[in-house]
matplotlib code that plots the C-alpha trace (Angstrom):
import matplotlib.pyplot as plt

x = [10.0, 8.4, 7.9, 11.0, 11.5, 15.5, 16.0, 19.5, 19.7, 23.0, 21.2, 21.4, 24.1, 27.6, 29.9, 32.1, 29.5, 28.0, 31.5, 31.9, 28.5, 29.2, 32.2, 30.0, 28.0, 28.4, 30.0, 27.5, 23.9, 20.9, 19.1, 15.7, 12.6, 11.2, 8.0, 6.3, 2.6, -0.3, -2.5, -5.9, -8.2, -8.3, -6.5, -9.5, -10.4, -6.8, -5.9, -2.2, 0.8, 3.5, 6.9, 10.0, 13.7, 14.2, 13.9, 10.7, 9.6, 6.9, 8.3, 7.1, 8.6, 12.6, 14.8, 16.5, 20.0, 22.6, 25.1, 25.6, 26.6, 29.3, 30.8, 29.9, 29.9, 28.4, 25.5, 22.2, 19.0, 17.1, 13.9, 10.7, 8.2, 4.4, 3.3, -0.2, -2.2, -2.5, 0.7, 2.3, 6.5, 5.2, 4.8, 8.3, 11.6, 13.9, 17.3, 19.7, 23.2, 23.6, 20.9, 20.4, 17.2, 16.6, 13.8, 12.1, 12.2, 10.5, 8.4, 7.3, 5.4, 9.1, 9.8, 6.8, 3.7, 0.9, -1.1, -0.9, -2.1, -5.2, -5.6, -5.4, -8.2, -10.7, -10.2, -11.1, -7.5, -7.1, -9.4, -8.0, -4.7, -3.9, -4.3, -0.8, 2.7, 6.3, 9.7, 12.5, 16.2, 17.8, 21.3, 20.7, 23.8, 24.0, 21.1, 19.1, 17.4, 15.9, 13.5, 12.3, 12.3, 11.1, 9.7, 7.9, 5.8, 5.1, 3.7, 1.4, 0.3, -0.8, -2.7, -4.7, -5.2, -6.4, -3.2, -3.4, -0.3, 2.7, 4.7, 8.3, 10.0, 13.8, 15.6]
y = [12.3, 15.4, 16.3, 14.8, 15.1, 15.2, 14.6, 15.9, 12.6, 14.5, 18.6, 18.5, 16.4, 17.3, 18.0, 15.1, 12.9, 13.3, 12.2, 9.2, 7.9, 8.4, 6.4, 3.2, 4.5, 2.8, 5.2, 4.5, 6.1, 5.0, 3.4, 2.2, 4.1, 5.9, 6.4, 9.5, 9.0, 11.9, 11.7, 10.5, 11.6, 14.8, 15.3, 15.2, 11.0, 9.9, 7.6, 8.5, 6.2, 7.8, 6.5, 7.2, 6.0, 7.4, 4.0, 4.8, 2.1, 1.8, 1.1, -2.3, -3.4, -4.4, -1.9, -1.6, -3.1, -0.1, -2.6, -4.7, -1.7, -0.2, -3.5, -4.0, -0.1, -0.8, -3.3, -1.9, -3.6, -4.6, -5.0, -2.7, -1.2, -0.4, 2.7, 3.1, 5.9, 8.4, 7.3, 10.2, 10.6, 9.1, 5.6, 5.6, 4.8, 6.5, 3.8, 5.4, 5.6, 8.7, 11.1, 13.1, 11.9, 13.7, 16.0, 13.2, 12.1, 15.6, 15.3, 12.6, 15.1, 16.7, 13.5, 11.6, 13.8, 12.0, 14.5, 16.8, 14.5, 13.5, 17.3, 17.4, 14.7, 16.1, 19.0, 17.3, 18.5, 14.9, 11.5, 10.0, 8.6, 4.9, 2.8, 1.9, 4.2, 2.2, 3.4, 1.5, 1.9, 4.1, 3.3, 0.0, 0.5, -1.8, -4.3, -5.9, -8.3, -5.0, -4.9, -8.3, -7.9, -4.9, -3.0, -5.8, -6.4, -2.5, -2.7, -5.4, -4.4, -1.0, -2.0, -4.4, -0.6, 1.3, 2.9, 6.0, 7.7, 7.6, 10.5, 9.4, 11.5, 10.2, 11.0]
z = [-29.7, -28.4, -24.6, -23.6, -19.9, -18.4, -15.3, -13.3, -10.8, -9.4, -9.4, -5.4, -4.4, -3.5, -6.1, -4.6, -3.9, -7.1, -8.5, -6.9, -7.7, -11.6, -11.4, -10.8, -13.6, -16.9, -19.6, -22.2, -22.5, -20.9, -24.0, -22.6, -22.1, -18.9, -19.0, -17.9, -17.2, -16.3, -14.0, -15.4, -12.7, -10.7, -7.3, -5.2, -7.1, -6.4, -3.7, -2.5, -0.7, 0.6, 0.6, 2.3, 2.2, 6.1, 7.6, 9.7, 11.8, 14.9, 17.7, 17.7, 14.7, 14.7, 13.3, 10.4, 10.8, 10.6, 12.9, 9.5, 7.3, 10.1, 9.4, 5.4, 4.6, 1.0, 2.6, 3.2, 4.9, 2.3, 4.6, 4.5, 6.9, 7.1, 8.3, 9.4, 8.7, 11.5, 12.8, 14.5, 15.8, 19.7, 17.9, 15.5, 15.5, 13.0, 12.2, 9.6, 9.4, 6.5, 7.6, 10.7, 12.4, 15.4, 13.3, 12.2, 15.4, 16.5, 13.5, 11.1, 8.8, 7.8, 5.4, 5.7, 6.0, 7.3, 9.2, 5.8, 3.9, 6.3, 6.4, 2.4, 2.6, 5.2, 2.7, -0.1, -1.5, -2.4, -2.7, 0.1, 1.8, 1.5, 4.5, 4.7, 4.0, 3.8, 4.9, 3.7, 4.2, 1.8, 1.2, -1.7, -3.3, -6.0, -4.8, -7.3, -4.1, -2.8, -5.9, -5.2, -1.7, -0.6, -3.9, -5.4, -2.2, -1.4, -5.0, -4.4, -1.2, -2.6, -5.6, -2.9, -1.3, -5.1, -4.6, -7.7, -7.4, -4.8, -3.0, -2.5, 0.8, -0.3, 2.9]

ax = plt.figure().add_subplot(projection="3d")
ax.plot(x, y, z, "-o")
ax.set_aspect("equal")
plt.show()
């Protein structure tokens, strides 16, 4: 197969961190295919989503449950939140238990850029930014119900919105 990509899932983590995660790791070699797809269309005719695992959520909305994981430390919320356009740090609230928040909190555009993107669009950088961007809560360890109930709806929701390509913040 030519134009093999590799990816290092472990290039930036710590080298101790990095060795617990690969002892949940089967020993054997991935054997199925990941596909790597090019864009088909130019910057400027592509609608964007963003995506972050920083658990992001408006101040209206209800948190995401950190008070579960002190007590299951391998548990994380499996829930999901929309992020309207032109949402800015006055209207969040930034819940997570293995990142330090307060310069999200200062500044949503340092994992999820908004305003950049609007800029990039005014610009005509890019086609244009999706309606709607989703946080979610990134610790999932082990939890196939998070596909189902979080990923499988984002996906849905953002082909309703022409959604062309995604940019995932991972927090």
């Amino acid at each position: 197969m030519k134009n093999i990509k590799v990816v290092n899932g472990f290039k930036f983590l710590p080298p101790s961190l990095a060795a617990w995660i690969k002892k949940f790791i089967p020993e054997e070699d991935f054997k199925g295919f990941i596909p790597w797809t090019p864009l088909k269309k130019k910057l400027q005719e592509l609608t964007f989503a963003l995506i972050t695992s920083s658990g992001i959520s408006l101040k209206s909305d209800i948190p995401f449950n950190m008070e579960r994981e002190k007590v299951e430390p391998l548990w994380g919320d499996r829930s999901y939140r929309k992020i309207p356009k032109g949402t800015t740090e006055k209207d969040i609230e930034v819940n997570h238990l293995h990142i330090n928040t307060d310069y999200i909190k200062k500044d949503i555009n340092v994992i999820l850029p908004l305003s950049i993107m609007a800029e990039f669009e005014e610009k005509g950088i890019i086609g244009r930014l999706a309606p709607t961007s989703y946080s979610f809560y990134g610790f999932q360890w082990q939890n196939r119900e998070f596909l189902t109930e979080a990923i499988e709806p984002i996906s849905k929701s953002m082909k309703d919105e022409n959604v062309d390509a995604v940019i995932l913040t991972p927090a």
